[in-house]
Jmol script that loads the backbone (N, CA, C; Angstrom):
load data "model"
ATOM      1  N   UNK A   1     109.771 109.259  81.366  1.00  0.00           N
ATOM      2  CA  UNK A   1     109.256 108.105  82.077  1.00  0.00           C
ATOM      3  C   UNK A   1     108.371 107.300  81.117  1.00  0.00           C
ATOM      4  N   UNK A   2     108.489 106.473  81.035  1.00  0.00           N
ATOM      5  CA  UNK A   2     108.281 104.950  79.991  1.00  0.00           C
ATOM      6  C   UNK A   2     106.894 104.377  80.835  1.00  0.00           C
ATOM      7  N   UNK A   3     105.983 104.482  80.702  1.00  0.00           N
ATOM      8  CA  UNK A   3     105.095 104.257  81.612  1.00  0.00           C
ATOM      9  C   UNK A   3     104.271 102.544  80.716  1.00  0.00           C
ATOM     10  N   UNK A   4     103.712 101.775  81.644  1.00  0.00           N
ATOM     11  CA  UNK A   4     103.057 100.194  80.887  1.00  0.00           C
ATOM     12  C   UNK A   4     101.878 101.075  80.497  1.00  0.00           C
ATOM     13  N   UNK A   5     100.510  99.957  79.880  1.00  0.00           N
ATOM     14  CA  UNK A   5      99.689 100.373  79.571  1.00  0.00           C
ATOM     15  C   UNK A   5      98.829 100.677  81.164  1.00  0.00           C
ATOM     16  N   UNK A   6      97.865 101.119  80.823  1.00  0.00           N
ATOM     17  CA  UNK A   6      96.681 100.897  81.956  1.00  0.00           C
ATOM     18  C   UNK A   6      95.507  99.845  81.937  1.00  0.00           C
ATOM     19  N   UNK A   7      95.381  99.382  80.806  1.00  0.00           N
ATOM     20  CA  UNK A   7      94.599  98.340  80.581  1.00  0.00           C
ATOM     21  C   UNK A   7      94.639  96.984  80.440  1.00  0.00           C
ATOM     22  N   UNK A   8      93.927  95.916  80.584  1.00  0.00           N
ATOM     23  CA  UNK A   8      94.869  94.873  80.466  1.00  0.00           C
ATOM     24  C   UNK A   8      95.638  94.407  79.104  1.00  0.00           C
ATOM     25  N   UNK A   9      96.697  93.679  79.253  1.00  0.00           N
ATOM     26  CA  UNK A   9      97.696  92.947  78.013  1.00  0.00           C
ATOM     27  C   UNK A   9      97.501  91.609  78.413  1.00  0.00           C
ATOM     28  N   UNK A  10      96.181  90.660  77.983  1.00  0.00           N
ATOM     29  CA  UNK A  10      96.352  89.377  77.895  1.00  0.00           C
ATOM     30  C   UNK A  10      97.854  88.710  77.543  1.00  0.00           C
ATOM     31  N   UNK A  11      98.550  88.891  76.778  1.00  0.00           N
ATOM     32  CA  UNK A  11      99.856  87.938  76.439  1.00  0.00           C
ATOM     33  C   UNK A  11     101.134  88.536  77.794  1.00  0.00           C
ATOM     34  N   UNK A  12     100.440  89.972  78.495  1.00  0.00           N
ATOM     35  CA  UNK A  12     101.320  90.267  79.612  1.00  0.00           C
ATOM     36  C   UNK A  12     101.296  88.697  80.600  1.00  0.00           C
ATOM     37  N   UNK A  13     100.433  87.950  80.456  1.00  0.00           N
ATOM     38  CA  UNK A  13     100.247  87.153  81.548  1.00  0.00           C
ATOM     39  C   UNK A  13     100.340  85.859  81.305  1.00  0.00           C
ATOM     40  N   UNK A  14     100.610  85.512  79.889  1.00  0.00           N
ATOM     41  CA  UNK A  14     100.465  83.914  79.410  1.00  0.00           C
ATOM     42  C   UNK A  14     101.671  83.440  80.358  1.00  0.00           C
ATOM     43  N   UNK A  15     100.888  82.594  80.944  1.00  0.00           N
ATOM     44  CA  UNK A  15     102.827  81.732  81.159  1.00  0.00           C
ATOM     45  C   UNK A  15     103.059  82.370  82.691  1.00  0.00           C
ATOM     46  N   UNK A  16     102.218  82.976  83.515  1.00  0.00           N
ATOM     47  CA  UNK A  16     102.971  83.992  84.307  1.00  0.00           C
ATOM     48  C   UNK A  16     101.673  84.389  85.118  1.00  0.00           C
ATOM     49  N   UNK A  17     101.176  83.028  85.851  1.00  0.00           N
ATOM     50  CA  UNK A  17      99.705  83.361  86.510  1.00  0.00           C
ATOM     51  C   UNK A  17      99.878  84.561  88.023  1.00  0.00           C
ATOM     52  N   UNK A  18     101.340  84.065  88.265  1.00  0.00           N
ATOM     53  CA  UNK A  18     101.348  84.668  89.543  1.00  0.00           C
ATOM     54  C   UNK A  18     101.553  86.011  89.127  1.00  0.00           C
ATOM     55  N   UNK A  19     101.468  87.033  88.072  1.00  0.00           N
ATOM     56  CA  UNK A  19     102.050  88.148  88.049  1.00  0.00           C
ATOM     57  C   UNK A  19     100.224  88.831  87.611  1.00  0.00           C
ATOM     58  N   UNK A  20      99.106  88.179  87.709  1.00  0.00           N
ATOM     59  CA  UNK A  20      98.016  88.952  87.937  1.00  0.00           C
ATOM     60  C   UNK A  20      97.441  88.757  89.185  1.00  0.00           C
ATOM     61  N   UNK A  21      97.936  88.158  89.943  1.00  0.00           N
ATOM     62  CA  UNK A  21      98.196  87.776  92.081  1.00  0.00           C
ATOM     63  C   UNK A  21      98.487  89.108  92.278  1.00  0.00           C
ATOM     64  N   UNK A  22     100.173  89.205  91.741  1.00  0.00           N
ATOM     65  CA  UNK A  22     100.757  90.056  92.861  1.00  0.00           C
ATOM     66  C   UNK A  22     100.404  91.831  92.039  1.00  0.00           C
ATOM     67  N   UNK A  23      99.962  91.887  91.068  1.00  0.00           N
ATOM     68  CA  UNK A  23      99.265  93.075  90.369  1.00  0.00           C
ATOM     69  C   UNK A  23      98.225  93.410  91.273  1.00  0.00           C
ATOM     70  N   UNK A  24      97.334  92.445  91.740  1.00  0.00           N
ATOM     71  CA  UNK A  24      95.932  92.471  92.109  1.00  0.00           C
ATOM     72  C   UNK A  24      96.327  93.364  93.266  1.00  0.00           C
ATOM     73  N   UNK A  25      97.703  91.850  94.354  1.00  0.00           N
ATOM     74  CA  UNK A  25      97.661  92.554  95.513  1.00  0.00           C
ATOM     75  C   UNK A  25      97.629  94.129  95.531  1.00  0.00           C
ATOM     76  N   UNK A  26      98.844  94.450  94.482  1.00  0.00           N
ATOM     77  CA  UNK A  26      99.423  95.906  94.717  1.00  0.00           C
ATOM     78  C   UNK A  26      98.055  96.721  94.779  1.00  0.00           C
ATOM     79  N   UNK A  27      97.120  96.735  94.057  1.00  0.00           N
ATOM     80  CA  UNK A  27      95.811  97.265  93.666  1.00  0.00           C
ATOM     81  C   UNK A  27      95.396  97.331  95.441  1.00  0.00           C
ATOM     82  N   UNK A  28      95.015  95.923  95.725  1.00  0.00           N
ATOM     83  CA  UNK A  28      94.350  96.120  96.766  1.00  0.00           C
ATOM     84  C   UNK A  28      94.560  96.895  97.892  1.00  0.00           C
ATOM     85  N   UNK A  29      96.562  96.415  98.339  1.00  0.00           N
ATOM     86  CA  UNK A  29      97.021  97.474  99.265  1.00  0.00           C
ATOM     87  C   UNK A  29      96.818  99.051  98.925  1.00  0.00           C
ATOM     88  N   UNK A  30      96.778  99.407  97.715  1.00  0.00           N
ATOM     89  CA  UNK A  30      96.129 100.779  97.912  1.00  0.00           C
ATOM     90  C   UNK A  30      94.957 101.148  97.628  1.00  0.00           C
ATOM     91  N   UNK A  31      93.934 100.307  97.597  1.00  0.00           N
ATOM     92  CA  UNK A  31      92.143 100.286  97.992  1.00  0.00           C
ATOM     93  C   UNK A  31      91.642 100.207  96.866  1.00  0.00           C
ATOM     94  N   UNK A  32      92.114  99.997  95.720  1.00  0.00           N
ATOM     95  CA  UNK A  32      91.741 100.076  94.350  1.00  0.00           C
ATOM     96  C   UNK A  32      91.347  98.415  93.204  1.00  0.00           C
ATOM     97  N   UNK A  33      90.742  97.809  94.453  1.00  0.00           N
ATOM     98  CA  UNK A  33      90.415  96.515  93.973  1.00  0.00           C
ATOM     99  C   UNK A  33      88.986  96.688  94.395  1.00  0.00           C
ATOM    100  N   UNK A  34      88.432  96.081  93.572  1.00  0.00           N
ATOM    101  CA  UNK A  34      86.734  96.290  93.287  1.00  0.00           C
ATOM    102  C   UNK A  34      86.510  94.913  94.517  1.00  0.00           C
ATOM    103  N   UNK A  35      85.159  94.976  95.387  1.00  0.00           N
ATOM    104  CA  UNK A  35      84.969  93.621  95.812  1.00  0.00           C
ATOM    105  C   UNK A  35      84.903  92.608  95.098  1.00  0.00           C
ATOM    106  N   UNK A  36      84.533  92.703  93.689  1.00  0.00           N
ATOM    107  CA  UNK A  36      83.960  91.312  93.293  1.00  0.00           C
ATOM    108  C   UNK A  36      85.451  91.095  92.706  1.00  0.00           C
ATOM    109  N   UNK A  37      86.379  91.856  92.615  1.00  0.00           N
ATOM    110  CA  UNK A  37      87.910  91.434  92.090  1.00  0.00           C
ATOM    111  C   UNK A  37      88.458  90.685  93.418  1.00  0.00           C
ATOM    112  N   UNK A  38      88.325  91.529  94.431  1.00  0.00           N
ATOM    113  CA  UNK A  38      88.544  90.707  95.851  1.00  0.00           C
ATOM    114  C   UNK A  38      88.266  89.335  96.379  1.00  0.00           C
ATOM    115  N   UNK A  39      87.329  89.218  95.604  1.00  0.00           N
ATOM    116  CA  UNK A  39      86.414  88.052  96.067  1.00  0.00           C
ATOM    117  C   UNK A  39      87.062  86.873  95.503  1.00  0.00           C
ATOM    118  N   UNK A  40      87.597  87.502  94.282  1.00  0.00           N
ATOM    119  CA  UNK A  40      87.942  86.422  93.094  1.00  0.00           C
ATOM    120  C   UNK A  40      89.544  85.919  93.127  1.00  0.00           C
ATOM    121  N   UNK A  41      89.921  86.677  93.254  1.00  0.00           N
ATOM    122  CA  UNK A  41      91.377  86.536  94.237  1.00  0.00           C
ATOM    123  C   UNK A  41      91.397  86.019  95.557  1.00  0.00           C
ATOM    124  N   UNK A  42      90.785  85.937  96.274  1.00  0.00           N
ATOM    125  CA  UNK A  42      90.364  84.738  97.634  1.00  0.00           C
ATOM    126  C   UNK A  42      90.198  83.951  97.174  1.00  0.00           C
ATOM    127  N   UNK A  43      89.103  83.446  96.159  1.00  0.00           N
ATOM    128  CA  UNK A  43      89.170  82.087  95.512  1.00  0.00           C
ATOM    129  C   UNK A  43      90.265  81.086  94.925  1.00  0.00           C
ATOM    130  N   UNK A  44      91.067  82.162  94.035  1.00  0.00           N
ATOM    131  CA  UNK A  44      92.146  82.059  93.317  1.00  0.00           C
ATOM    132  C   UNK A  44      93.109  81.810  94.561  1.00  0.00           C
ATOM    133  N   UNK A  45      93.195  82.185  95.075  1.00  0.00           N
ATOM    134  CA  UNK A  45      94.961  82.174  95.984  1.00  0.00           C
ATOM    135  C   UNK A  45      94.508  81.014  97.247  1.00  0.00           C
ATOM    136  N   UNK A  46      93.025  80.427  97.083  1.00  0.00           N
ATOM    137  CA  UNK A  46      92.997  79.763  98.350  1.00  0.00           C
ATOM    138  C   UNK A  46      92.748  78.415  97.763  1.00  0.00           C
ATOM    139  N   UNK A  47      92.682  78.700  96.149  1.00  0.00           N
ATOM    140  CA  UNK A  47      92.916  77.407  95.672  1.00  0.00           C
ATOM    141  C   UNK A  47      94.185  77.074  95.432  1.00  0.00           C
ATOM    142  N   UNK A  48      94.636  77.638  95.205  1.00  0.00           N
ATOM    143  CA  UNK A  48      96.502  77.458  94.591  1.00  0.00           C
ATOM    144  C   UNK A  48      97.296  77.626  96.005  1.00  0.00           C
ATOM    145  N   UNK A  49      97.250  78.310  97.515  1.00  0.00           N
ATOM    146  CA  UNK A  49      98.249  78.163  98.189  1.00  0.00           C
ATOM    147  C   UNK A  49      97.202  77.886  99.367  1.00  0.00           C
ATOM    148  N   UNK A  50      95.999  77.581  99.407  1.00  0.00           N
ATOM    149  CA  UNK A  50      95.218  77.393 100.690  1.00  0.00           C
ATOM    150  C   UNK A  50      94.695  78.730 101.715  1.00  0.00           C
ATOM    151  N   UNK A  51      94.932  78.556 102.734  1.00  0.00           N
ATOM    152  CA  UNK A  51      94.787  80.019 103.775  1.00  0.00           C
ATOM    153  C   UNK A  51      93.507  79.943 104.145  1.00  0.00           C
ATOM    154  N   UNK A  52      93.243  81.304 104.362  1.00  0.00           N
ATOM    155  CA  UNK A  52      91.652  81.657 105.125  1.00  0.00           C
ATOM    156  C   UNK A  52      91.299  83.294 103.994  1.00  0.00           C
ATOM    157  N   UNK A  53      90.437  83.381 104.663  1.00  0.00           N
ATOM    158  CA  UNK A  53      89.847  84.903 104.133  1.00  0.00           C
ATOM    159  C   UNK A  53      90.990  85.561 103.615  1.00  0.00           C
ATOM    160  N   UNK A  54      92.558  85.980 104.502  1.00  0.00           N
ATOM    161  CA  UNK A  54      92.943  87.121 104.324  1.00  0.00           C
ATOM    162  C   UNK A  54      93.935  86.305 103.210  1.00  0.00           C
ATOM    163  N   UNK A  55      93.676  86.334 101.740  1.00  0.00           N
ATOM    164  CA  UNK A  55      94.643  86.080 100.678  1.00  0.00           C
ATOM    165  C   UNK A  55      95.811  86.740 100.754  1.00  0.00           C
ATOM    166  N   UNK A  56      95.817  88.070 101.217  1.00  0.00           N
ATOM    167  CA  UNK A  56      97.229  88.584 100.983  1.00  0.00           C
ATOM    168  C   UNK A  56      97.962  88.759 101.911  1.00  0.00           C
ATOM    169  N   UNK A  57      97.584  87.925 103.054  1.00  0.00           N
ATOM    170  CA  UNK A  57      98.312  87.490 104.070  1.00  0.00           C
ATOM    171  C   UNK A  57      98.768  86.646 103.804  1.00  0.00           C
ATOM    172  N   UNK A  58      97.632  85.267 103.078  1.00  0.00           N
ATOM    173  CA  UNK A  58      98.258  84.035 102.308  1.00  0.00           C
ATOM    174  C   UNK A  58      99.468  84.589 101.313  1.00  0.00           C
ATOM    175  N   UNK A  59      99.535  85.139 100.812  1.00  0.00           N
ATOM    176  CA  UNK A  59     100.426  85.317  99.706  1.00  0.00           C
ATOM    177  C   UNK A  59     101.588  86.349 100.146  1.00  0.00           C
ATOM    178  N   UNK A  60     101.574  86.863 101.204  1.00  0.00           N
ATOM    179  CA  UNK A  60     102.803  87.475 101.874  1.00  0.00           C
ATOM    180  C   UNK A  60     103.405  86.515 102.665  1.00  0.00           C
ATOM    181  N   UNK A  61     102.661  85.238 103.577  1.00  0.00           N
ATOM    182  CA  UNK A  61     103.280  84.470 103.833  1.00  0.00           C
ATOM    183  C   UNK A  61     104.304  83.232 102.989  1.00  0.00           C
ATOM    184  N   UNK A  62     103.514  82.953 101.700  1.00  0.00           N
ATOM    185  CA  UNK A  62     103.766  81.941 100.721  1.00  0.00           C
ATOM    186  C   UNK A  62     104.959  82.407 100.431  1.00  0.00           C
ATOM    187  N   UNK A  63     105.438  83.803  99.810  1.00  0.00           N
ATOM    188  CA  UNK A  63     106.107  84.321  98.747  1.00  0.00           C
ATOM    189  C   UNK A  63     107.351  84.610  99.911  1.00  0.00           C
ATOM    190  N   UNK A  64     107.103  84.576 101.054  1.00  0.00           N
ATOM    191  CA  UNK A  64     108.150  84.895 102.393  1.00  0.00           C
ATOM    192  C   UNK A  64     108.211  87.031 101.915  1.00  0.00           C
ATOM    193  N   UNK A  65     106.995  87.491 101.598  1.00  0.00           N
ATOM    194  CA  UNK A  65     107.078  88.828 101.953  1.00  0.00           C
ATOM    195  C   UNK A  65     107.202  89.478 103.287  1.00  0.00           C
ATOM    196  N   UNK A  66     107.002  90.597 103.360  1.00  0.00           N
ATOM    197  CA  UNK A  66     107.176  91.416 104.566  1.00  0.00           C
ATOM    198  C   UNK A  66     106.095  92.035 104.750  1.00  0.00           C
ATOM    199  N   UNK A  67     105.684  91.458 106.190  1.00  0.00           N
ATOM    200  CA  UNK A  67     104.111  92.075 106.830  1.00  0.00           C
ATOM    201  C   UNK A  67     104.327  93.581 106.951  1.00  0.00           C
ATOM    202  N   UNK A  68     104.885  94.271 105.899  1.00  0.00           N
ATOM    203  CA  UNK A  68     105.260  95.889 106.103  1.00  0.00           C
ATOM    204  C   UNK A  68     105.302  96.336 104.691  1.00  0.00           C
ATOM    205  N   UNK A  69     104.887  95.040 103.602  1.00  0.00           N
ATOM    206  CA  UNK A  69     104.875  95.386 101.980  1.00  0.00           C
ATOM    207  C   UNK A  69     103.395  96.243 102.312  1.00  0.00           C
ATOM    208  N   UNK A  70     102.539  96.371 102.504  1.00  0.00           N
ATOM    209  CA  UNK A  70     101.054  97.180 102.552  1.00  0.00           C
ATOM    210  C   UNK A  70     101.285  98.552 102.403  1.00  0.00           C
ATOM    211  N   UNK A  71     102.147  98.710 103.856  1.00  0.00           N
ATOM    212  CA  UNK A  71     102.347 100.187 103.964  1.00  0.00           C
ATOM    213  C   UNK A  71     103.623 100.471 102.726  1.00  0.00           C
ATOM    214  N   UNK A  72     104.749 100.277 102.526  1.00  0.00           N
ATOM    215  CA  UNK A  72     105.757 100.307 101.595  1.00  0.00           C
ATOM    216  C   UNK A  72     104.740 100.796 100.533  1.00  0.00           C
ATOM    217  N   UNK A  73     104.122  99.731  99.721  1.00  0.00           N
ATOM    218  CA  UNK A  73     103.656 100.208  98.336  1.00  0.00           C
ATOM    219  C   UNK A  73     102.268 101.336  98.311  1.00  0.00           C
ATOM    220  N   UNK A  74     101.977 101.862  99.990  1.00  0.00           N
ATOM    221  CA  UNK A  74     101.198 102.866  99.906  1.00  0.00           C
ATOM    222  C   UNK A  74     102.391 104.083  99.965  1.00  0.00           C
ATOM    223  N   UNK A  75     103.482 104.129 100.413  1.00  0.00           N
ATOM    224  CA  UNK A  75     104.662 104.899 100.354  1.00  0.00           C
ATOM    225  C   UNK A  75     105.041 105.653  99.127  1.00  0.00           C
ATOM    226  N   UNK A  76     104.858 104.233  98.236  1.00  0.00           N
ATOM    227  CA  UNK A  76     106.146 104.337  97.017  1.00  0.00           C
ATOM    228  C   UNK A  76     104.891 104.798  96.499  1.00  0.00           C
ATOM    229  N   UNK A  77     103.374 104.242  96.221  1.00  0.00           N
ATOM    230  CA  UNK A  77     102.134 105.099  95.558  1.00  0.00           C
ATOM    231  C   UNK A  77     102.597 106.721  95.612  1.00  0.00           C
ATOM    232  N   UNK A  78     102.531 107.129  96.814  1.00  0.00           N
ATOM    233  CA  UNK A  78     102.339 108.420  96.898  1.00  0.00           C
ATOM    234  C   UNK A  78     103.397 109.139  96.555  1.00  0.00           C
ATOM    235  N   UNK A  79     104.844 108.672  96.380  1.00  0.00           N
ATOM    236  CA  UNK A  79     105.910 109.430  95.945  1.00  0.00           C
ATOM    237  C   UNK A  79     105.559 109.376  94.482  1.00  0.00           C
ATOM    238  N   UNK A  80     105.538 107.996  94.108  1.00  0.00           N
ATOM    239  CA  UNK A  80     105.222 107.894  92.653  1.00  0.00           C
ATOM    240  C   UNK A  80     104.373 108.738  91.773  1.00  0.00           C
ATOM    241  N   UNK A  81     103.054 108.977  92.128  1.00  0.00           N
ATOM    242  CA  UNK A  81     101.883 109.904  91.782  1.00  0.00           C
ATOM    243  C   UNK A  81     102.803 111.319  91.863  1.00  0.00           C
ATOM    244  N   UNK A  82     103.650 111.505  92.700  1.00  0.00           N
ATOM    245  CA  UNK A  82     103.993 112.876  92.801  1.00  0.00           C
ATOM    246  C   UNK A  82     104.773 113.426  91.645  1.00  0.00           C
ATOM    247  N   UNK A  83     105.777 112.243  91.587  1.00  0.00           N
ATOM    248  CA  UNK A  83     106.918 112.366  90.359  1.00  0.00           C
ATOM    249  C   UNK A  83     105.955 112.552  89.465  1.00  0.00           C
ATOM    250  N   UNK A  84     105.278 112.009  88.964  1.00  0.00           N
ATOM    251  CA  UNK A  84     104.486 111.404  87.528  1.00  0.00           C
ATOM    252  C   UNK A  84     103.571 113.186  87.071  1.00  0.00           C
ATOM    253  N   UNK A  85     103.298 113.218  88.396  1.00  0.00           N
ATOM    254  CA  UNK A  85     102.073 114.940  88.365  1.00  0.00           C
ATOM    255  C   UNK A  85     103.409 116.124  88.136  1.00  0.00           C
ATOM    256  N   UNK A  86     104.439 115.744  88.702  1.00  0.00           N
ATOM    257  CA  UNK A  86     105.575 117.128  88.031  1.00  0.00           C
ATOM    258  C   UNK A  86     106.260 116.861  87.075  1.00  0.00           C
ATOM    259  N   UNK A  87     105.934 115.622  86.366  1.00  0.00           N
ATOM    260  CA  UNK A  87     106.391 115.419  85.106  1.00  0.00           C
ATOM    261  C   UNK A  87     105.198 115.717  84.094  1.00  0.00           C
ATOM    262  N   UNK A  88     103.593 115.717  84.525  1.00  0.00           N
ATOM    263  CA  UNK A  88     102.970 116.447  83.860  1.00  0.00           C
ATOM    264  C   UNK A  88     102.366 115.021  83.440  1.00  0.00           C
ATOM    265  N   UNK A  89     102.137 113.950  84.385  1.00  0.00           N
ATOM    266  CA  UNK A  89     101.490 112.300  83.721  1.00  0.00           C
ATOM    267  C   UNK A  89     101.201 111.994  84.631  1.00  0.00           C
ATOM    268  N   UNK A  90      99.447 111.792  84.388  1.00  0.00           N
ATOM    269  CA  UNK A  90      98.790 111.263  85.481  1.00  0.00           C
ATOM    270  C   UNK A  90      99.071 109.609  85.527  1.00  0.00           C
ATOM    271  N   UNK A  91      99.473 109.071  86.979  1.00  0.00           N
ATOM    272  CA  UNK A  91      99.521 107.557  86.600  1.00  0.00           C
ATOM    273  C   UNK A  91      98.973 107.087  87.608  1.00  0.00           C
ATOM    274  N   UNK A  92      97.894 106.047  86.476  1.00  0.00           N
ATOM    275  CA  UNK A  92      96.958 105.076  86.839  1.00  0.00           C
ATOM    276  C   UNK A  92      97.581 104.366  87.984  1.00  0.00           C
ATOM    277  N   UNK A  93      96.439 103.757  88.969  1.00  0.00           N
ATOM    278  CA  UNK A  93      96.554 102.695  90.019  1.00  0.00           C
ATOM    279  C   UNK A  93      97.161 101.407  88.818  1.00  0.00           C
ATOM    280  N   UNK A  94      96.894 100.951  87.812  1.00  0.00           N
ATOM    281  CA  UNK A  94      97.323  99.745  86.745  1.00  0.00           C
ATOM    282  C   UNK A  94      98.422  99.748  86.646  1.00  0.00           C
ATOM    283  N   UNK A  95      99.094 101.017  86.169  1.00  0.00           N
ATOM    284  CA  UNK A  95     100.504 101.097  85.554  1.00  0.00           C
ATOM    285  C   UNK A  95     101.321 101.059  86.883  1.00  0.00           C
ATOM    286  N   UNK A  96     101.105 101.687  87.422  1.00  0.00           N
ATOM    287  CA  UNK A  96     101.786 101.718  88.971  1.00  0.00           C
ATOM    288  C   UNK A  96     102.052 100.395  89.567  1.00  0.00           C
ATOM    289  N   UNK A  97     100.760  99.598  89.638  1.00  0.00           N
ATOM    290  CA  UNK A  97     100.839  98.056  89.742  1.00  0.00           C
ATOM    291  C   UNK A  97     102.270  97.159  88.551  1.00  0.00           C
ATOM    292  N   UNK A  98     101.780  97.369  87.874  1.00  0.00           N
ATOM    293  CA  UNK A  98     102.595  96.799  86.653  1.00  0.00           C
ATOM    294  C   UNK A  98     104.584  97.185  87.012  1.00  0.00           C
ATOM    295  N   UNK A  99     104.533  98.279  86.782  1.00  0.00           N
ATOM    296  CA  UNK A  99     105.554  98.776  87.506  1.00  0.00           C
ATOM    297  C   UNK A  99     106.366  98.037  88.317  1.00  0.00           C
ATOM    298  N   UNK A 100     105.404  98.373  89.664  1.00  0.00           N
ATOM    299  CA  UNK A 100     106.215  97.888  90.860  1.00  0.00           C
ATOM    300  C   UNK A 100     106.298  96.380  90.817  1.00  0.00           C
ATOM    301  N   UNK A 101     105.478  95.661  89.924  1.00  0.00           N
ATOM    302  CA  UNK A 101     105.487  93.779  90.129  1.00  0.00           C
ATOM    303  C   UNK A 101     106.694  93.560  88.954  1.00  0.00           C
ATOM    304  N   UNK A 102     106.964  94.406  87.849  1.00  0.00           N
ATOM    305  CA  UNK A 102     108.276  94.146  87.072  1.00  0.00           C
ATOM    306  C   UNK A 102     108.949  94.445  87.674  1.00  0.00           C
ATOM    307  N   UNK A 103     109.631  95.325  88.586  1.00  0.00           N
ATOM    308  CA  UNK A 103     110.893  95.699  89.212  1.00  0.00           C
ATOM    309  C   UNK A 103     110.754  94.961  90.458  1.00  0.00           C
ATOM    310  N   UNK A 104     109.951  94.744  91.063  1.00  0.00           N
ATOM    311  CA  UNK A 104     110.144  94.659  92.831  1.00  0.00           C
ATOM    312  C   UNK A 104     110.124  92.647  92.566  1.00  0.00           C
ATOM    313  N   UNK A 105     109.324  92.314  91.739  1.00  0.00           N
ATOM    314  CA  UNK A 105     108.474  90.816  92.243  1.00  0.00           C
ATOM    315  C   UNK A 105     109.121  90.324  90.310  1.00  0.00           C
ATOM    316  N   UNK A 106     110.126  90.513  89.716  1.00  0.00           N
ATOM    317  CA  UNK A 106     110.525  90.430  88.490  1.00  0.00           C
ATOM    318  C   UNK A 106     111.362  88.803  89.130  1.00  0.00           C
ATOM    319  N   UNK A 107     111.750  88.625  89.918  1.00  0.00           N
ATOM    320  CA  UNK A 107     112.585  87.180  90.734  1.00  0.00           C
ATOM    321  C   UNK A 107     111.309  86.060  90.702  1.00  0.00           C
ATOM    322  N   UNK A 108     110.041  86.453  91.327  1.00  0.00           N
ATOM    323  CA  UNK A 108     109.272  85.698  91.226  1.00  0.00           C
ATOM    324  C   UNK A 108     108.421  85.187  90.303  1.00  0.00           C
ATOM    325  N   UNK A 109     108.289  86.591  89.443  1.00  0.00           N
ATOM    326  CA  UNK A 109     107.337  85.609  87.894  1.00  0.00           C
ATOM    327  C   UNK A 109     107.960  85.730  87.195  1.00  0.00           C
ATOM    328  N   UNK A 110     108.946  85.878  86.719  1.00  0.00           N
ATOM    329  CA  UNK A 110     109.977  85.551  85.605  1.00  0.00           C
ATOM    330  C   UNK A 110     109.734  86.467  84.226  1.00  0.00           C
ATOM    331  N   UNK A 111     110.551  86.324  83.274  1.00  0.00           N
ATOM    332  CA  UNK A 111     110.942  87.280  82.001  1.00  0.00           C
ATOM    333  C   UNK A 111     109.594  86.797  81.742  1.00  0.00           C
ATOM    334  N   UNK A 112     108.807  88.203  80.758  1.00  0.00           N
ATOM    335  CA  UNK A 112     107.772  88.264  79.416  1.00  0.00           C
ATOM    336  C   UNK A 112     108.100  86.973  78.822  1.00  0.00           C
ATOM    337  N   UNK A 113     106.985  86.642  78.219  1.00  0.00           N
ATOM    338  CA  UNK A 113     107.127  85.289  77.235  1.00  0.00           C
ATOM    339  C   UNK A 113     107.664  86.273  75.949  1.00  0.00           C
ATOM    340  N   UNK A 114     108.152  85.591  75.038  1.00  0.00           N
ATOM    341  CA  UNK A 114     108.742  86.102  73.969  1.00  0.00           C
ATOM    342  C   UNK A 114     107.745  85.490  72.827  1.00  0.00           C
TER     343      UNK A 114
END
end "model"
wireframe off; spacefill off
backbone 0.3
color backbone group
């Protein structure tokens, strides 16, 4: 298993604002977003698509997600962590994020800059 980093990759994001959105979200749906990251992402998503308080309602509505992505990526968390611990690799809430926004949300922010 080929795992991303855990830390950030500034050039992961040049060109590709919405793919530290939907990173964040993944974070948040599984409780691993700091408030003041929270806070900052309300700002961010209510400047760029409008809404109220709940940003990732804004941004499940915007993106036409499914009011059932929350629970899903607390799903796929916990299978995931499992694989990763009997393969003998602990994996970060980051990489996990990273992960699931290249495979699942790869339609919406488009190829790595080259």
């Amino acid at each position: 298993m080929t795992l991303p980093k855990a830390e950030a990759e500034p050039e992961r994001y040049r060109g590709r604002p919405l793919l530290i959105v939907l990173e964040s979200y993944v974070l948040a749906a599984l409780g691993y977003l700091s408030p003041e990251q929270d806070a900052s992402l309300r700002a961010i998503v209510q400047r760029v698509f409008g809404g109220d308080d709940d940003w990732m309602g804004t941004v499940r509505q915007r993106l036409k997600l499914l009011d059932s992505l929350d629970e899903s990526l607390r799903g796929m968390w916990a299978l995931h962590t499992v694989v990763a611990l009997d393969a003998g690799i602990e994996l970060a809430p980051m990489q996990f994020a990273k992960m699931i926004v290249d495979s699942e949300f790869a339609h919406l922010v488009g190829p790595p800059p080259s």
